[in-house]
N, C-alpha and C positions, 0 to 999 in steps of 0.2 A: 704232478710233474715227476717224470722218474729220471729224463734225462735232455740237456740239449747238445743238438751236434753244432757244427760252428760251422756259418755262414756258405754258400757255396754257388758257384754256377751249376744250373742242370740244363738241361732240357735239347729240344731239337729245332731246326729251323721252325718257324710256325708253319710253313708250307707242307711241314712234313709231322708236325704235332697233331694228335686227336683232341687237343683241350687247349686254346685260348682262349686270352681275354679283347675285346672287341669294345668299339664304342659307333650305335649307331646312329647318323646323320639325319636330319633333320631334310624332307625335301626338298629341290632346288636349291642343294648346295647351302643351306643351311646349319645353324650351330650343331651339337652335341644334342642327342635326344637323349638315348639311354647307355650307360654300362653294361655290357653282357658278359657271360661264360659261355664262349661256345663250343660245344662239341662235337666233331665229323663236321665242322665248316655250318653246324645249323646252332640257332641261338638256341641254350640250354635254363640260362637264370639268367633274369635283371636283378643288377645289384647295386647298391646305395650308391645313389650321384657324384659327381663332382660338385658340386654346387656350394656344399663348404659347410650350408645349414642345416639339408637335407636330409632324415631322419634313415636309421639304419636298412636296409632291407633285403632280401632274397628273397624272389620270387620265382617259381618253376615256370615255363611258358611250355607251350601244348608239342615243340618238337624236342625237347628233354624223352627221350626214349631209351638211351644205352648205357649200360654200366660201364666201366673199363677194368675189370678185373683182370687181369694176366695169371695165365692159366700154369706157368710155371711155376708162379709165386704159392701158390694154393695149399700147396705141401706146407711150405716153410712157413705162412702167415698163419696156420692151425695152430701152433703154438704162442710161446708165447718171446716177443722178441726182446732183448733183456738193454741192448744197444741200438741207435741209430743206424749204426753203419755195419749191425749184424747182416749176416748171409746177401749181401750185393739188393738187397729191397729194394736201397733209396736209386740207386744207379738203371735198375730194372725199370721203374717206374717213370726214370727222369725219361725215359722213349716217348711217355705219353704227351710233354709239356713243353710248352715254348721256351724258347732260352731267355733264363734270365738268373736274377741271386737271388737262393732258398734258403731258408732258416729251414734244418729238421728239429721237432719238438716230438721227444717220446713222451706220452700221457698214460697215465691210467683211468680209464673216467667210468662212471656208472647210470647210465644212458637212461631216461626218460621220456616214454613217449609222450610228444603233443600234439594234439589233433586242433589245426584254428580254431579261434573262437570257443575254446572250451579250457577249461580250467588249466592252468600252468600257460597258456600262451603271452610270448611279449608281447606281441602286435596287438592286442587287447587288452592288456596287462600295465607292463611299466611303460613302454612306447606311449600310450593315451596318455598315460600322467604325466611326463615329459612333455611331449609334445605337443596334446588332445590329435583330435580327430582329422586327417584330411579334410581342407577347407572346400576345393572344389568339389567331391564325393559326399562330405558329407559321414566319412565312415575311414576307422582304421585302415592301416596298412594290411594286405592282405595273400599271404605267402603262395597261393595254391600247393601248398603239400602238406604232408607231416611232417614233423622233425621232431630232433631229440634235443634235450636241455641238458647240459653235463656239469656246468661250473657257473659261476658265477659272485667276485668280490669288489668290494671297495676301492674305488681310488682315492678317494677320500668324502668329503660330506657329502657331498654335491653327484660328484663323477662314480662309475657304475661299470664295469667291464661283464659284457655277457657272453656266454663259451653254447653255441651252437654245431652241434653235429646234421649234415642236410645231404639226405638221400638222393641219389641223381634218379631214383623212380621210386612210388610210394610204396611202403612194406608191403601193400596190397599185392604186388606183384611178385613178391618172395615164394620160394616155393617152399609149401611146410614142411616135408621132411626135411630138407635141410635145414631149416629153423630149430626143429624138434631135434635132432642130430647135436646143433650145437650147445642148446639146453641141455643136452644130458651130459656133453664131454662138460661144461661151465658146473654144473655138478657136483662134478666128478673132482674139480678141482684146477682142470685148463680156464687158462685164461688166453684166448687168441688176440691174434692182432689185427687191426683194421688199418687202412693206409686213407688219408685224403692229401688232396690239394687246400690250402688256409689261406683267408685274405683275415688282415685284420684293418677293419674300418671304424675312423676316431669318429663319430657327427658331435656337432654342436648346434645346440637352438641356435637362432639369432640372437635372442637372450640370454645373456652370457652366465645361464645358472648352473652349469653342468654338464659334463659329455657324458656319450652311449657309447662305450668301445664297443664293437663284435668282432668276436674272434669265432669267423664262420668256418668247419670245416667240411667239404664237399667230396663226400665220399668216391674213393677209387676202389676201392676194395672194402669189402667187411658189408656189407647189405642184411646177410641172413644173421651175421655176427651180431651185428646192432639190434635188428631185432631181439633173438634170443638172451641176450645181457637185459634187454628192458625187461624183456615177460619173465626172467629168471631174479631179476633185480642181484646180479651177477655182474662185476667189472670185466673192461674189456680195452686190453692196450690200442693206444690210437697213434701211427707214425704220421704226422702233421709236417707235410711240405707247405709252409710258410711261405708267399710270394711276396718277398719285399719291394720289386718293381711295380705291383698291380695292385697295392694296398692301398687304400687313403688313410697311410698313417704317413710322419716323419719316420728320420732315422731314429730319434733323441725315443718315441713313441713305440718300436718294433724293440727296444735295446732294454726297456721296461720290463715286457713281456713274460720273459723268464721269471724275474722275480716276482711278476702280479700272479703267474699262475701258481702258486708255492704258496700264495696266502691262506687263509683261512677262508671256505665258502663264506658269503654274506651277504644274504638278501637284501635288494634294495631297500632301501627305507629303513634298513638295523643302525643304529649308534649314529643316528644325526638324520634331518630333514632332508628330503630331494625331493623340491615342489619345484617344475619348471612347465611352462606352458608358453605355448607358441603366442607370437607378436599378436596374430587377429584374436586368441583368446583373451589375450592381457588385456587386449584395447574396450574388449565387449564386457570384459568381466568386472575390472576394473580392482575387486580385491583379490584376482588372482584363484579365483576357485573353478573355472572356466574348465581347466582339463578335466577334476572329477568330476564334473557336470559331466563334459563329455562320454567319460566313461559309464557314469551308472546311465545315462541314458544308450548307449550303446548295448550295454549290457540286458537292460530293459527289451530292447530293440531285439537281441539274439536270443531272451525269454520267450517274445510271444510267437516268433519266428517259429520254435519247435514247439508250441503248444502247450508250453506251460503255466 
């Protein structure tokens, strides 16, 4: 954490925003299906439900196509931004967003790529242990994209806060000299800045053994940054517009935030137990070993898949 700015209105009508947040309806008039981020009015990410128990998620969905990088900002985002409220950024970028109240959070974070399903991912990872597997599927949650891992500590025994960074298109689509461009200024000794949009969402089992906070951020700017900071293993400031209206957190839960990011990294499972497993696990397992089950079997499952 290098710095927080203080609370704020941004943004623009949504009629006239490129990035809200949405909730799709069920047909004939029917409840709440999904959460979304939309972009240009098309759904961009499904993002963890209302539902209260429902386990954390983002997912990319097949019309996620566009960046939003603002091509004015370009100059001034190559370095490195020392303030929230440096050079008109946060006010530049509020064009993009629907009105509402923004926490800015300046970071410095050191980005990790995850590829699903392979080593470092949550949704395979601490999600299974938590939760185990999707009951109807049969199989973890499952992001469709890459993404970066930057933080993640303790709220205490139990509870777990994890710091995702999530590309609005996959590195794959990066263009390499600009990649290669930022590796060398990272270097050299720049540190640029990246800008997202941030929901932070609290889930809870039904089983009252612990929360998954995600504190996702949805890149507006910084694509080829992010990259380059992973392949460099090089830090890279991140301005984090906080949407405290579209988050499934409270207020008491957002007002934390500050101080949980300031902790010390600490991987799940360091200095106390966090065994939580979903109701139909509990019920079948009976002492409770249902999620790891889940997992090394899962795991098993994405073994013979690639032929090993």
């Amino acid at each position: 954490m290098i710095k927080t700015g203080d609370p704020r209105g941004l943004g623009v009508p949504a009629s006239e925003a490129r990035l809200n947040f949405d909730t799709e309806l069920q047909e004939l008039g029917g409840g709440p299906r999904r959460r979304l981020l939309m972009v240009d009015d098309e759904p961009a990410f499904e993002l963890s439900f209302y539902c209260g128990t429902c386990p954390l998620l983002f997912r990319r969905l097949e019309t996620a196509r566009e960046k939003l990088s603002l091509e004015g900002m370009q100059e001034r985002l190559t370095g490195t931004l020392a303030d929230p409220d440096d050079g008109g950024v946060i006010d530049a970028f509020g064009t993009l967003l629907p009105e509402g109240e923004y926490l800015p959070l300046l970071l410095e974070v050191e980005p990790r790529l995850v590829i699903p399903g392979r080593e470092g991912d949550y949704f395979t990872g601490e999600q299974v242990t938590t939760w185990g597997i999707d009951q109807f599927w049969g199989l973890p949650e499952y992001p469709h994209t890459p993404y970066y891992r930057t933080f993640e500590t303790a709220l205490d025994a139990d509870a777990h806060l994890y710091e995702f960074v999530v590309p609005m298109v996959p590195p794959t689509w990066n263009e390499r000299e600009r990649v290669e461009e930022y590796v060398a200024l990272m270097e050299q000794g720049t540190v640029p800045t990246a800008v997202a949009i941030s929901t932070l969402d609290v889930c809870q089992p039904a089983i009252d053994r612990g929360d998954d906070w995600g504190l996702t951020h949805f890149l507006l700017d910084g694509h080829h940054k992010l990259e380059a900071a992973a392949t460099a293993g090089r830090p890279v400031r991140l301005l984090s517009l906080l949407t405290l209206s579209e988050s499934l957190a409270g207020a008491e839960d957002t007002a934390r935030l500050p101080a949980l990011r300031t902790q010390s990294r600490t991987p799940a499972g360091s200095g106390g137990s966090r065994r939580c497993v979903t109701p139909a696990a509990e019920q079948r397992a009976g002492d409770g070993d249902e999620a790891g089950e889940d997992r090394s079997h899962w795991l098993s499952i994405v073994a013979v898949s690639r032929g090993a």
